[in-house]
C-alpha positions as CSV (number, residue, x, y, z in Angstrom):
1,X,0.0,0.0,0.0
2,X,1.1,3.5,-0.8
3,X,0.9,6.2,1.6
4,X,0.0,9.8,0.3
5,X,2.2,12.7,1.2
6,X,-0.4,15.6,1.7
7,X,1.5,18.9,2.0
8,X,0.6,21.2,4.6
9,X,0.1,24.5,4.0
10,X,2.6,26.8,5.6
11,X,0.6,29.5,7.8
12,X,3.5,32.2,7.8
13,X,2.7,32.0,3.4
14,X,-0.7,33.2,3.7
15,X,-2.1,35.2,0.3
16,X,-3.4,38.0,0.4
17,X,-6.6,39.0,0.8
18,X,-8.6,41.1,-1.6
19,X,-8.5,43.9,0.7
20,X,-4.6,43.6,1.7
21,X,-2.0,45.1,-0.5
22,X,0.8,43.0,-2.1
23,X,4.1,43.9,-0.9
24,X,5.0,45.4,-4.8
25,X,1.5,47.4,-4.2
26,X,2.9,48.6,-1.0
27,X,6.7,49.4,-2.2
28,X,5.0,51.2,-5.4
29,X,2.8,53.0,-2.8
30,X,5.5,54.5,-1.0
31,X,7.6,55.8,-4.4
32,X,4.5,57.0,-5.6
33,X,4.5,59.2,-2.8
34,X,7.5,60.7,-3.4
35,X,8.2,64.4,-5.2
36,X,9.7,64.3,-8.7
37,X,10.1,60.1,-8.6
38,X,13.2,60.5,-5.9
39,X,15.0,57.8,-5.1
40,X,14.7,56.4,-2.0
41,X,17.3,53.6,0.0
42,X,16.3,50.8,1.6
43,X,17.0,52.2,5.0
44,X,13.8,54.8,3.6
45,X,11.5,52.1,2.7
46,X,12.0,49.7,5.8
47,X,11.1,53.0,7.8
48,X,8.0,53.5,5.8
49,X,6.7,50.1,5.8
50,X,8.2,48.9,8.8
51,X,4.9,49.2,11.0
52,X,2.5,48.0,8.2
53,X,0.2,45.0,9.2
54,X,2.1,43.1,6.5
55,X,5.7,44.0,8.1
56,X,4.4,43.0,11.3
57,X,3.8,39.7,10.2
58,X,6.6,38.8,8.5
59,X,10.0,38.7,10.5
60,X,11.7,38.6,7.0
61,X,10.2,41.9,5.6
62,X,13.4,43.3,5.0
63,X,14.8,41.0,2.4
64,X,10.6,40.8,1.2
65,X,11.3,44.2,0.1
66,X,14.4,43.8,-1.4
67,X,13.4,40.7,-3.3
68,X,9.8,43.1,-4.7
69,X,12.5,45.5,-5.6
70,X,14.3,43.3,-7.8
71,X,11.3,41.9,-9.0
72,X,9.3,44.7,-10.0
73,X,9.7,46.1,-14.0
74,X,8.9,49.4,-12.9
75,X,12.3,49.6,-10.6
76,X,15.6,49.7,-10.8
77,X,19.0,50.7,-9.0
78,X,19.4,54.4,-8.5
79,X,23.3,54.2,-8.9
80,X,24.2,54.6,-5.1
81,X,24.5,50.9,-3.7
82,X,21.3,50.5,-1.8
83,X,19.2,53.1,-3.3
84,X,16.3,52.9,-5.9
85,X,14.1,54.7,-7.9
86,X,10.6,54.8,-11.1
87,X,12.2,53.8,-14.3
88,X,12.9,56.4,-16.2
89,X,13.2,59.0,-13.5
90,X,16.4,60.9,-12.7
C-alpha cells in the first residue's frame, strides 16, 4: 500500500486577501508618494513600511522588500548601492 504525502500548508505563506495590499503594491505605494520620482534607500522604505500589518507579520520583511525590488519592471537601482528609484526617472 502507498501512503500519500499531503502537503501542509505553511501559515507564515498566507495570500493575500482582496482587501490587503501585495508587498509590490505597497513598495510602489510608497515611491509614488515621493516628489519628482526621488529615489529612496532601503533604510527609507523599511522606515516606511516597517509598522505595516504586513511588516508586522513577516520577521523577513526586510529581504521581502528587497526581493519586490528586484522583481518589479517598474524599478531599478538608482546608482548609489542600496538606493532605488521609477524607471525612467532621474
Amino acid at each position: 500500500m502507498t501512503k500519500k504525502h499531503h502537503r501542509t500548508q505553511n501559515p507564515s505563506a498566507e495570500k493575500p486577501t482582496e482587501s490587503e495590499p501585495t508587498w509590490r503594491d505597497l513598495v510602489r505605494a510608497v515611491f509614488a508618494r515621493q516628489e519628482g520620482g526621488a529615489a529612496l534607500s532601503l533604510s527609507q522604505l523599511y522606515d516606511a513600511l516597517g509598522d505595516t500589518a504586513k511588516a508586522r507579520k513577516n520577521p523577513t520583511y526586510q529581504a521581502t522588500i528587497r526581493r519586490t525590488l528586484q522583481q518589479d519592471e517598474t524599478l531599478e537601482p538608482a546608482g548609489v548601492r542600496g538606493t532605488w528609484k521609477l524607471k525612467g526617472s532621474r
